[in-house]
Backbone as ProteinMPNN parsed JSONL, in Angstrom:
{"seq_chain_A": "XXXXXXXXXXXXXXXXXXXXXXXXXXXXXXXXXXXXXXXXXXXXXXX", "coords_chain_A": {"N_chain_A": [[96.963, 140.883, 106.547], [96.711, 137.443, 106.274], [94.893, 135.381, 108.927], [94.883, 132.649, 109.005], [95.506, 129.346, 108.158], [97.174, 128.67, 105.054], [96.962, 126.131, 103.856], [95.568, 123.116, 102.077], [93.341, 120.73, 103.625], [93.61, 117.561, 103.749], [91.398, 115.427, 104.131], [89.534, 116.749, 102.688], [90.096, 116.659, 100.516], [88.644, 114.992, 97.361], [89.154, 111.462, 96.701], [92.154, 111.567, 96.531], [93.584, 110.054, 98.617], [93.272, 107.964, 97.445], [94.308, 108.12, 94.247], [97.017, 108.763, 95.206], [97.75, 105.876, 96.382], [96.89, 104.499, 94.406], [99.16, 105.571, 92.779], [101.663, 104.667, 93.67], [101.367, 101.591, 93.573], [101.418, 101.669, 90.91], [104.011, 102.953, 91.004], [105.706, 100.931, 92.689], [105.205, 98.652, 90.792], [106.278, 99.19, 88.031], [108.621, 99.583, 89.134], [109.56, 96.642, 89.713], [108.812, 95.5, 87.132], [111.487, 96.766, 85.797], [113.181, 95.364, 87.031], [112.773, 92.863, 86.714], [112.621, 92.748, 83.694], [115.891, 93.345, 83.212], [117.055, 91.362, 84.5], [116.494, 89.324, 82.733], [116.906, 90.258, 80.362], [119.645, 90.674, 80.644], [120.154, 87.603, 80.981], [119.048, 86.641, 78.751], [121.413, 87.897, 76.883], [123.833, 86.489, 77.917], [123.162, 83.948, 76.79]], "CA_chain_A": [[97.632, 139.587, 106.431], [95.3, 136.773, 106.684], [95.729, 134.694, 110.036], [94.528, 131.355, 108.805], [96.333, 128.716, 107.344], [96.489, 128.59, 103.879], [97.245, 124.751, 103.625], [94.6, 122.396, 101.936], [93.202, 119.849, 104.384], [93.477, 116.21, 102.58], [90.654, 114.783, 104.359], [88.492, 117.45, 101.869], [90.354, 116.747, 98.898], [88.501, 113.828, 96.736], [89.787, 110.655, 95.467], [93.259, 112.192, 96.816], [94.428, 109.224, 98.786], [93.164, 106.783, 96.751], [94.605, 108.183, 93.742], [98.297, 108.257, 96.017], [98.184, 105.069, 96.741], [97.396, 103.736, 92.582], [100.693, 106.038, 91.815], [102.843, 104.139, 95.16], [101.762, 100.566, 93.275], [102.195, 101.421, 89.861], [105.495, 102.972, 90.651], [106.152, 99.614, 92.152], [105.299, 97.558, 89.81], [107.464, 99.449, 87.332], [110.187, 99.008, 89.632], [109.342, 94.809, 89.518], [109.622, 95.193, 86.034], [112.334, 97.141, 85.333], [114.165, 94.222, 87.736], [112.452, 91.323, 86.053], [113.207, 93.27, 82.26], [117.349, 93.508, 83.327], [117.706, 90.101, 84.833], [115.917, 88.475, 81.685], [118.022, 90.877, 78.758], [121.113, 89.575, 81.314], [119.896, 86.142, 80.729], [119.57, 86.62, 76.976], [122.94, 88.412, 76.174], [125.193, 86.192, 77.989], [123.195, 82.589, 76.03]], "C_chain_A": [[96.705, 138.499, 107.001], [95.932, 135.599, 108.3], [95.647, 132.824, 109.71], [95.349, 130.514, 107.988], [95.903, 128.456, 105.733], [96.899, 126.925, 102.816], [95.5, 123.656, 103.389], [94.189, 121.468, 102.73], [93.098, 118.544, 103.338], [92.287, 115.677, 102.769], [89.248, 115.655, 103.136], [88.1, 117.385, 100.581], [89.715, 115.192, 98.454], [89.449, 113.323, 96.555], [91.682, 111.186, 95.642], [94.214, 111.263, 96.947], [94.535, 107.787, 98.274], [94.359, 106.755, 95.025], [96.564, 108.01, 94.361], [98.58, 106.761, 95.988], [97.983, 103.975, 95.19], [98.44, 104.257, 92.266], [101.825, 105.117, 92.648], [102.705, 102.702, 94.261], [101.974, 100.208, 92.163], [103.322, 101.936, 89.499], [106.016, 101.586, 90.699], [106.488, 98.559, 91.488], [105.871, 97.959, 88.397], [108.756, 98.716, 87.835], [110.341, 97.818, 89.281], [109.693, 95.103, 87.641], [110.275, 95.662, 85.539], [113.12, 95.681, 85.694], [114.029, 92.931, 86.817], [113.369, 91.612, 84.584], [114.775, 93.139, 82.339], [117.66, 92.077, 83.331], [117.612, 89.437, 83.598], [116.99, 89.125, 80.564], [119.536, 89.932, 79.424], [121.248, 87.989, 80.6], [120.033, 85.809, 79.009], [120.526, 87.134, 76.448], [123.832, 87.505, 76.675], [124.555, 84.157, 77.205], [123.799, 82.562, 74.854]], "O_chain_A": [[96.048, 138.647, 108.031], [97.079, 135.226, 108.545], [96.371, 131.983, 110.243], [95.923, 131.063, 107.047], [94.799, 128.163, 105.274], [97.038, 126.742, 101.607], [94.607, 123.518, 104.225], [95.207, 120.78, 102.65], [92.535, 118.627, 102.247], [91.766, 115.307, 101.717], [88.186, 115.083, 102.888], [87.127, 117.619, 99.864], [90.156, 114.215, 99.058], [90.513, 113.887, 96.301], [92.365, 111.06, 94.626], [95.223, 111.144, 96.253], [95.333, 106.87, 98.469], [95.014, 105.771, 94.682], [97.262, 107.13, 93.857], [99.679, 106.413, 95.557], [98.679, 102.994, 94.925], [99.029, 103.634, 91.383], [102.902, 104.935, 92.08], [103.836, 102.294, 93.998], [102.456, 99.118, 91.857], [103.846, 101.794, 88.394], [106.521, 100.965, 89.764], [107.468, 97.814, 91.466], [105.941, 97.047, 87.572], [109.516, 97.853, 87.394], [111.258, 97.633, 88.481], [110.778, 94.865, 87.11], [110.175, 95.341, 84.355], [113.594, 94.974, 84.805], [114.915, 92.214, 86.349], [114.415, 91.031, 84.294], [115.146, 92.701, 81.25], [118.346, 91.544, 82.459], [118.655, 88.889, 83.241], [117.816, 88.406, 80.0], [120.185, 89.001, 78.949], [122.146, 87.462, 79.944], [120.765, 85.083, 78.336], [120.62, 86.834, 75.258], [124.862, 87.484, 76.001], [125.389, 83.254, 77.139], [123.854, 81.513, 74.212]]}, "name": "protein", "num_of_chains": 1, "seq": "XXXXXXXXXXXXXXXXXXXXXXXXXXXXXXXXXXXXXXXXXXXXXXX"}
């Protein structure tokens, strides 16, 4: 049974936390425009 951990270290993994942190602001900026996209259809169904 091996004694060592068998967990990847991040600091090893390339391009890891960079790539994390482009998925964190283009979830965001989905989110922004899902919000913007609702308010605006709102705006055009009730003119």
């Amino acid at each position: 049974m091996p004694t060592q951990d068998a967990v990847i270290p991040l600091d090893r993994v390339p391009y890891f936390q960079s790539d994390l942190r482009r998925i964190a602001i283009t979830a965001g900026l989905m989110f922004v425009l899902l919000i913007l996209g609702s308010i605006a259809l709102r705006g055009l169904l009730q003119a």
